[in-house]
SEPAVEX-339134 format. One line per 4 residues: number of its first residue (from 0); their letters; for each residue x, y, z of C-alpha. Coordinates in steps of 0.001 Angstrom, whole numbers, plus 500000, padded with zeros to 6 digits. Example, Ala and Ser with C-alpha at 12.3 -4.5 7.8 and 13.67 -1.06 7.14 Angstrom:
# SEPAVEX-339134
0	AS	512300/495500/507800 ~ 513670/498940/507140
***
This chain:
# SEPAVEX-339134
0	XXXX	792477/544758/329848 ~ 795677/544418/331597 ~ 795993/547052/333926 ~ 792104/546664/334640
4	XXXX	792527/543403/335913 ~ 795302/544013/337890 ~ 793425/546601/339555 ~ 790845/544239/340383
8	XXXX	792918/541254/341127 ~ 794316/543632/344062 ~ 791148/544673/345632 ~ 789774/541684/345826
12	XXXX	793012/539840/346949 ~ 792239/539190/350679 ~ 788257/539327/350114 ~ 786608/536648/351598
16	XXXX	783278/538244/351363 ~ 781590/536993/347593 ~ 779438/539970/347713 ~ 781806/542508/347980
20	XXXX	784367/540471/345271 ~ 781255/540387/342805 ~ 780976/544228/343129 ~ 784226/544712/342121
24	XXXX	783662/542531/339348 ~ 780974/544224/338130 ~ 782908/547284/338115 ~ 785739/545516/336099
28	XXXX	783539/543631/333164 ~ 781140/546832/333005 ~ 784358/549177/332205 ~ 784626/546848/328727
32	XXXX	781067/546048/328201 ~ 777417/547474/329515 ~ 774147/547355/327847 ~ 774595/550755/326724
36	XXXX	777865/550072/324918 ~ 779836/547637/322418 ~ 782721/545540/324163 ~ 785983/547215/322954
40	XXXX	787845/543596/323643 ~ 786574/541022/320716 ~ 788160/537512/319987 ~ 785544/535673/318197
44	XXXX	784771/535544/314661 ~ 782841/538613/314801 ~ 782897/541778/316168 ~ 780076/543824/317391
48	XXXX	779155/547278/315690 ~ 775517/548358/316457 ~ 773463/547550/319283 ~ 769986/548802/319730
52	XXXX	769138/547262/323408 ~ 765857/545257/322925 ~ 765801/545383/319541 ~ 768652/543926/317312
56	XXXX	772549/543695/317609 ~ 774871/543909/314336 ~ 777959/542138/313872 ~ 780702/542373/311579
60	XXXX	783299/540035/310999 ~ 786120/540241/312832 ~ 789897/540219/310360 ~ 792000/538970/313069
64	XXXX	790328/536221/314025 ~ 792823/532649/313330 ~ 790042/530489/311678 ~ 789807/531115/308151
68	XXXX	786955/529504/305701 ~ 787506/527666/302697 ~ 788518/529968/300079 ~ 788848/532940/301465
72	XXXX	786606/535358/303850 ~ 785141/537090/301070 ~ 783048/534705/299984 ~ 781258/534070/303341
76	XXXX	778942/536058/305825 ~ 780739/539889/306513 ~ 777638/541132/308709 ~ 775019/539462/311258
80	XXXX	771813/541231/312028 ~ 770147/539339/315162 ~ 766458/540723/315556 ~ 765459/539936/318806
84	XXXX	761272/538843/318688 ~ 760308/537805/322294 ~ 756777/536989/320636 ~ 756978/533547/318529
88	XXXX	754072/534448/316910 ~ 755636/537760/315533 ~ 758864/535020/314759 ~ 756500/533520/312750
92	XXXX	754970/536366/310725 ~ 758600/537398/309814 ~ 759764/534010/308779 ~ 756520/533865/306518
96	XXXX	757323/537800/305130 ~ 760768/536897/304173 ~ 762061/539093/306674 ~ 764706/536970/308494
100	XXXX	766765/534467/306570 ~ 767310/532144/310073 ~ 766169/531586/313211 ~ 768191/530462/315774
104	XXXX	767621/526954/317910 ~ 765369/528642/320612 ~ 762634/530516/319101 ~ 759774/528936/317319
108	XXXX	757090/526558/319126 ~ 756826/523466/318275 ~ 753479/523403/316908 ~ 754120/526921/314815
112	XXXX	757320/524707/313086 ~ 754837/522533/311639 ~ 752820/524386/310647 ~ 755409/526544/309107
116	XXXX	756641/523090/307307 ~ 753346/523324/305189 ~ 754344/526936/304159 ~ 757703/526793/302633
120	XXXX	757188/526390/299363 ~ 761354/526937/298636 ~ 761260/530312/300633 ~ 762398/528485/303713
124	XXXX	763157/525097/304665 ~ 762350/523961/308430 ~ 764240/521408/310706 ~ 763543/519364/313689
128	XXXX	766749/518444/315243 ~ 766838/516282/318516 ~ 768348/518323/321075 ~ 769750/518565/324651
132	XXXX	767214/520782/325383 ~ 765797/520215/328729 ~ 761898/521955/329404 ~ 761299/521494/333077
136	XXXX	759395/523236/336221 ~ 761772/524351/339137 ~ 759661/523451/342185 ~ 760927/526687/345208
140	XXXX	761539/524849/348038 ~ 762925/528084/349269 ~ 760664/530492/350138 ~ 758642/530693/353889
144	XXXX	755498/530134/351926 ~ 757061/526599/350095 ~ 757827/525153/353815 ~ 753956/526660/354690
148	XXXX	752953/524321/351810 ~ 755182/521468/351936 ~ 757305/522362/348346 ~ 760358/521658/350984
152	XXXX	759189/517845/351045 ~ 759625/515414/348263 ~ 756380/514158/348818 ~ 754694/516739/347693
156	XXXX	756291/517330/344741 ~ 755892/513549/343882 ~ 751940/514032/344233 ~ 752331/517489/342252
160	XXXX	753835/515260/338930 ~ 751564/512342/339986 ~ 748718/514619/339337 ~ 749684/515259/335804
164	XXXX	749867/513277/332680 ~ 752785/513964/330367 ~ 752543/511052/328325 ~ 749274/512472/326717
168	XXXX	750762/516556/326674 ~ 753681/515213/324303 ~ 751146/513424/322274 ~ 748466/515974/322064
172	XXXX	751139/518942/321710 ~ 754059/517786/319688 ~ 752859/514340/317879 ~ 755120/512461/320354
176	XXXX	757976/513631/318903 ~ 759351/515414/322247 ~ 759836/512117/324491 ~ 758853/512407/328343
180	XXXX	761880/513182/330762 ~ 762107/511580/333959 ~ 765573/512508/334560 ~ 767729/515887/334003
184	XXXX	770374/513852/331808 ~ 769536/513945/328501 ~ 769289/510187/326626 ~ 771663/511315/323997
188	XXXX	774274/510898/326942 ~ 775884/507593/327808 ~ 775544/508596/331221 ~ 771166/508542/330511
192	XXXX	769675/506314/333146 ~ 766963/504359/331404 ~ 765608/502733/334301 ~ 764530/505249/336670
196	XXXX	760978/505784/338138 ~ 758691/507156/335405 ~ 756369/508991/337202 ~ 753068/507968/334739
200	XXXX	749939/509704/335963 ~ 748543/508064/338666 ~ 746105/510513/340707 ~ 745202/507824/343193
204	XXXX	748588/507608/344810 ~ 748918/511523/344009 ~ 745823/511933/346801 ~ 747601/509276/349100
208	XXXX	750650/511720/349292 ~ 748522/514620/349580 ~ 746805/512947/352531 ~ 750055/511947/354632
212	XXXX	750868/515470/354476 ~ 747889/516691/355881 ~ 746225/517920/352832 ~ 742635/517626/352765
216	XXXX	739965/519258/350115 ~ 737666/522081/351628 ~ 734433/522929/350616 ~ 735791/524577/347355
220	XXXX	737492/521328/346307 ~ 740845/522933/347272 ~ 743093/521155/349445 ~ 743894/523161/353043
224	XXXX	746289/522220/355820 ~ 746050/524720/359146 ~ 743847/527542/357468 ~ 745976/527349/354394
228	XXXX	744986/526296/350871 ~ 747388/524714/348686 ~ 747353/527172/345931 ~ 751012/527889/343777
232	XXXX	751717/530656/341451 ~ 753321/529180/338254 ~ 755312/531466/336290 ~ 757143/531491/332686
236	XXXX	758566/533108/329690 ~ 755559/535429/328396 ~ 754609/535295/324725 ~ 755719/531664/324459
240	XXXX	752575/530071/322977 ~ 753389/526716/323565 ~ 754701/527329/327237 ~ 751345/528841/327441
244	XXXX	749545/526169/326273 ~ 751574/523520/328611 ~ 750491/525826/331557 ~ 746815/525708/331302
248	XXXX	746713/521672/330666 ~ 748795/521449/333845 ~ 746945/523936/335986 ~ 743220/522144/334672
252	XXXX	744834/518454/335892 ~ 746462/520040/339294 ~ 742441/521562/339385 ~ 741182/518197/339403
256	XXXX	743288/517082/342846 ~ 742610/520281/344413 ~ 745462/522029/343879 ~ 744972/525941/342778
260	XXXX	747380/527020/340411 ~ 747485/530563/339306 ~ 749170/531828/336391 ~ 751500/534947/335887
264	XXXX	754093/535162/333448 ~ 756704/537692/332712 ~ 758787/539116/330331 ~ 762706/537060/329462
268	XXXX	764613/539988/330636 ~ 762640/539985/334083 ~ 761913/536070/334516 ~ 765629/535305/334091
272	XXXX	766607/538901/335521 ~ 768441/539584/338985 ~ 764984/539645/341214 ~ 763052/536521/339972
276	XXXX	764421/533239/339889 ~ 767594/533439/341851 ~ 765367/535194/344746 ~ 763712/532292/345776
280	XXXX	764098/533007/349390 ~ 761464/535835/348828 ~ 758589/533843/347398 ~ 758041/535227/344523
284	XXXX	757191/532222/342327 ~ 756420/528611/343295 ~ 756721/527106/339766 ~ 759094/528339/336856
288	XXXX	759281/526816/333433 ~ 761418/526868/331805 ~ 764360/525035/329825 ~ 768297/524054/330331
292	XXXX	770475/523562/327969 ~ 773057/520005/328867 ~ 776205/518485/327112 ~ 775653/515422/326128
296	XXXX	779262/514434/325450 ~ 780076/515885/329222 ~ 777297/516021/331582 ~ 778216/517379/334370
300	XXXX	775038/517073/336444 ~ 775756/521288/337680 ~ 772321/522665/337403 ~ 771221/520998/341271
304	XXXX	774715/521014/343086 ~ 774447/522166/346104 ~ 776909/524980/346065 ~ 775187/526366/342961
308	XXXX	771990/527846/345775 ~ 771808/531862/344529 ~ 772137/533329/348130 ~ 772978/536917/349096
312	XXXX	776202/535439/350267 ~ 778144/534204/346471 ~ 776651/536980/345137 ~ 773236/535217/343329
316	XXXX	775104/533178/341386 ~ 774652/529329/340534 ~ 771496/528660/338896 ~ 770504/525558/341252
320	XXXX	766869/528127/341776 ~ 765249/525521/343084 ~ 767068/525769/346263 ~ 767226/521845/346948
324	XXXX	770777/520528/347986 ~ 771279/516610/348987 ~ 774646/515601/350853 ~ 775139/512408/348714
328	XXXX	774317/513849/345384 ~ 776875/516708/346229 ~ 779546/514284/346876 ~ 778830/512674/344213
332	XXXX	778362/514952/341497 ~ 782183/516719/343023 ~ 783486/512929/342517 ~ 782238/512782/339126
336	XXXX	784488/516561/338010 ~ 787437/514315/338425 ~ 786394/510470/337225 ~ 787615/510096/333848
340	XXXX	787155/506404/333334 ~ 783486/506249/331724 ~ 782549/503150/333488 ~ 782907/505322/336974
344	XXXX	781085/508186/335908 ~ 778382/506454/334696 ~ 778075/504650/337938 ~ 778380/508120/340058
348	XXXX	775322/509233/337293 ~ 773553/506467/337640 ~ 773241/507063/341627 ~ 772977/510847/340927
352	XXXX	769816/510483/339040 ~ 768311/507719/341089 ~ 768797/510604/344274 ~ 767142/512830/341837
356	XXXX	764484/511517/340430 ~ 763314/510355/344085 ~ 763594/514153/345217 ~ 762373/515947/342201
360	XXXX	763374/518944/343027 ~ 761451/519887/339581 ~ 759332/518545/337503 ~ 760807/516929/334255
364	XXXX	758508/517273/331003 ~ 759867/516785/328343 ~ 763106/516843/326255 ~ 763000/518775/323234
368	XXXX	763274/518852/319121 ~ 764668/521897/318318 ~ 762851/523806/315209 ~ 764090/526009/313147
372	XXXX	764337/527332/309279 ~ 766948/528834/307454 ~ 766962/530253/303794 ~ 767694/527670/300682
376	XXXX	771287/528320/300044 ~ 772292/529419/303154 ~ 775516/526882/304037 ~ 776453/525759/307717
380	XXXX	774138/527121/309578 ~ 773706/523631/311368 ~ 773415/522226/314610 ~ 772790/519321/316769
384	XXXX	772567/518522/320265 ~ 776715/518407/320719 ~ 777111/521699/318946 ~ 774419/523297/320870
388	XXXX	773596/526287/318525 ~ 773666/526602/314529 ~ 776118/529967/315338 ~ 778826/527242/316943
392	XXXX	780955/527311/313346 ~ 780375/531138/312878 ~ 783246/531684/310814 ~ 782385/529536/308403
396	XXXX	778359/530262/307357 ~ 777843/531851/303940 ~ 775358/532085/300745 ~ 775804/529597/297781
400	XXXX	775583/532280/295700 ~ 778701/533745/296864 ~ 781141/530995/296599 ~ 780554/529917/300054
404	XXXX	782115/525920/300369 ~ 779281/523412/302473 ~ 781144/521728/305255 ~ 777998/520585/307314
408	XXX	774879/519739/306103 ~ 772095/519540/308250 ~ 770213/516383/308456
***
C-alpha cells in the first residue's frame, strides 16, 4: 500500500478543505477494497475469499497471521461462512433448520431468544449475555422542521420521554431483564452515574412542558403551535420485530398527549447509509432507533461530542446524528481523552451525564442482553460486554470434534 499512500499523503498535504481530503480518501481505500471486490491487504486471522454483496461473505484462515491456537491450526475453524439475514424472523427459521451453527451478538430479538430457549433440545444452546449494548432514539434537532417543532429545545424532548413509560415496555417485552437507561454510559462502567434523573412516566408534567412551549391540542386531539401540528416521523431498522414492536407502544402513548407519530422504516444498508442519518440537516427523519455499541472498560462519552456533527464540511463523518453540541460537555468530554487518574474521570463523567441527561438529546430505553445460540461443541465462540463480539478471539474458535482446546467458556 506504500506507494498508494504516499500518493495520497501528497495530495492532500496542504488541504484544509475535509471534503476534498475525504475524496481522496475514498479514492485511496477503494483502490484495496470496494463492495465489488475482496481487500488484497489482510492482517487478521482470516482472509476473505468470496463475497456475494447482500448475501454472505467467506473467509478463510489466514497462515501468516502471529497468533497461533493451542495445538496447532489444524484442529480449529479453516473457513467462515457469514449469511447475512436482515429479517430475524428468517434468523430464526434457520437457527431452527440447522442451517447456521452461530449467530452473532446482534441478530435475534429478544423475545424470539426465548422462545428459541424452549426449542433446543441439544441442536442449539441459547445465551443471554449482559451487554454494552445501548438501544436509544436520536431526537434531530437539526433539521428546519425540528426548530418548526421545538426538537431544538430540551423541553420538548423532556415531555416527548415524559409521555412514555419504559418501566412497563422492559417488563411487558423482555421480562425485565433489559434494565431502563437514563444515561448513555452503560452501568457495567465505573464511570455509570446511578443517580441521575430517571425520567418515570409522568404525563402530567409531560403536558406542562408541552404547554410552555406553546403546544396546545386541536380539535383532532393533536397538539398545534402557529398552524402546525406536532406530528414526527419515527424511523428504524426494517424487519426488526422487536424494534417494531417498541415503535407502536411508543407511538400509541405519544397518541395519548397529542403527539402524531408516523412510522416508516427502512432497510440497514439505507437507514445507516450516506443519505439518512448523517443528513439531518435535510429533515428526513425526526426519530431514529436504533442501538450503540460502548466500552465499558473505556468510555469515552464520543457518540454526542460536539465535533462529531456529520456536516458537508468533515465530510459526514462523526456519528453525533442528533446534531446537539453543549460547550461544557465538549470541554469536558476533550478533558476526559487525557485524565488518567479514575477518580478524575469519573468526576468529568459524572458532570457529563448530569449535562446529558438534562438535554436528552435522545431518548434512552433500554440497555440490552445480548441473545444468541451457537452449536453444542462449538468452543470459544464467547463474548461479553468487554469483548464486544463472540468473533473478538477469531483465531482461536473450533469444533470439539476436531481437537479444538476450550479457552473461554461462556457463562
Amino acid at each position: 500500500m506504500g506507494a498508494a499512500w504516499n500518493a495520497f499523503d501528497a495530495a492532500t498535504k496542504n488541504q484544509k478543505d475535509a471534503k476534498a481530503v475525504n475524496e481522496e480518501w475514498k479514492k485511496f481505500i477503494s483502490s484495496f477494497t470496494t463492495a465489488r471486490n475482496l481487500p488484497k491487504v489482510v492482517a487478521g486471522p482470516f482472509k476473505p475469499t468470496a463475497w456475494r454483496p447482500g448475501n454472505s461473505l467467506t473467509m478463510t484462515r489466514n497462515p501468516n497471521y502471529w497468533r497461533k491456537p493451542q495445538g496447532g491450526e489444524d484442529k480449529y475453524i479453516q473457513t467462515v461462512t457469514y449469511r447475512f439475514i436482515p429479517n430475524t424472523n428468517t434468523l430464526k427459521v434457520n437457527v431452527l433448520s440447522g442451517q447456521l451453527d452461530a449467530i452473532s451478538s446482534v441478530s435475534l430479538t429478544f423475545d424470539q431468544a426465548l422462545d428459541l430457549q424452549k426449542s433446543e433440545r441439544g441442536r442449539f444452546k441459547t445465551y443471554f449475555v449482559p451487554g454494552a449494548i445501548w438501544e436509544h432514539i436520536d431526537v434531530n434537532t437539526r433539521s428546519q422542521k425540528a426548530k418548526d417543532l421545538d426538537l431544538d429545545d430540551p423541553r420538548m424532548r423532556q415531555a416527548l420521554l415524559l409521555s412514555i413509560d419504559r418501566d412497563g415496555l422492559v417488563k411487558a417485552l423482555f421480562q425485565g431483564k433489559q434494565p431502563v437507561s437514563n444515561s448513555f454510559v452503560n452501568p457495567l462502567s465505573k464511570l455509570y452515574k446511578k443517580d441521575v434523573r430517571d425520567y418515570k412516566q409522568n404525563v402530567a408534567q409531560a403536558k406542562q412542558l408541552f404547554t410552555q412551549l406553546g403546544w396546545t391540542p386541536g380539535s383532532d386531539g393533536v397538539l398545534q403551535k402557529g398552524g402546525k401540528k406536532l406530528t414526527l416521523m419515527f424511523s428504524t431498522t426494517a424487519g426488526n420485530t422487536t424494534r417494531e414492536r417498541v415503535q407502536q407502544i411508543l407511538q400509541d402513548q405519544w397518541k395519548k398527549v397529542g403527539v402524531q407519530v408516523n412510522i416508516q422504516n427502512y432497510p440497514a444498508s439505507v437507514f445507516f447509509g450516506p443519505d439518512m442519518l448523517s443528513k439531518g440537516q435535510e429533515g428526513k427523519w425526526d426519530l431514529a432507533m436504533y442501538a450503540w455499541t460502548a466500552n465499558p472498560i473505556f468510555e469515552q462519552g464520543d457518540l454526542f461530542k460536539g465535533e462529531g456533527i456529520p456536516t458537508a464540511a468533515n465530510g459526514y463523518a462523526g456519528q453525533n446524528y442528533s446534531g446537539w453540541s453543549d460547550p461544557e460537555y465538549n470541554k469536558l468530554y476533550k478533558q476526559a481523552q487525557t485524565e488518567f487518574d479514575l477518580n478524575q474521570r469519573i468526576k468529568l463523567f459524572d458532570r457529563m451525564q448530569t449535562i446529558w441527561n438534562a438535554a436528552v438529546p435522545a431518548l434512552p430505553l433500554y440497555y440490552r442482553a445480548n441473545p444468541y445460540t451457537k452449536a453444542p461443541g462449538l468452543l470459544n465462540y464467547t463474548f461479553s460486554a468487554y469483548t464486544l463480539y463472540p468473533s473478538w478471539n477469531a483465531y482461536q474458535i473450533g469444533w470439539a470434534s476436531r481437537g479444538a482446546v476450550e479457552v473461554n467458556q461462556q457463562k
